[in-house]
C-alpha positions, 0 to 999 in steps of 0.5 A: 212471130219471134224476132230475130236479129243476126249480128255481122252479115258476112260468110257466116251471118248471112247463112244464118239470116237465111237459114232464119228468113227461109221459116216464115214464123221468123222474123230477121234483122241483119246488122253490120256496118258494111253496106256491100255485106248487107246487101249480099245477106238480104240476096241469100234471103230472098229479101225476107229480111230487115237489113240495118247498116250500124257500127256494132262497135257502138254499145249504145247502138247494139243495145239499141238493135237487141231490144224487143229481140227474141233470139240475138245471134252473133256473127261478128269479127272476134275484134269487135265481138269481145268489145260487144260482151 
């Protein structure tokens, strides 16, 4: 089953997550810093998802979530995606 994790669990991630979580060959992670965008993101999959609160900003933090990933999705504030690259 691949794994995927969608960073940013707001308007668009979240769409994305669910779009993921509704094939049941996927495994999703949702990643953000707020716990009221996550918990949104988990309701529009139907809790077919995984949600990790983390401050994205942390590089140490993103490698950590992107390891052992099969399919890394962006969905971040252009602020905090740059610092992501």
């Amino acid at each position: 089953m691949p794994n995927v994790v969608v960073l940013g669990a707001g308007m668009v991630g979240s769409v994305i997550a669910a779009d993921f979580a509704r094939d049941p060959a996927y495994s999703v992670t949702i990643a953000d810093g707020r716990d009221a965008n996550l918990a949104n993101a988990l309701k529009r999959c139907g809790g077919k998802a995984k949600v990790v609160q983390a401050d994205l900003s942390n590089r140490a933090k993103l490698q950590e979530l992107i390891r052992g990933q099969d399919l890394v999705l962006g969905a971040l504030a252009s602020a905090i995606a740059y610092n992501a690259l």
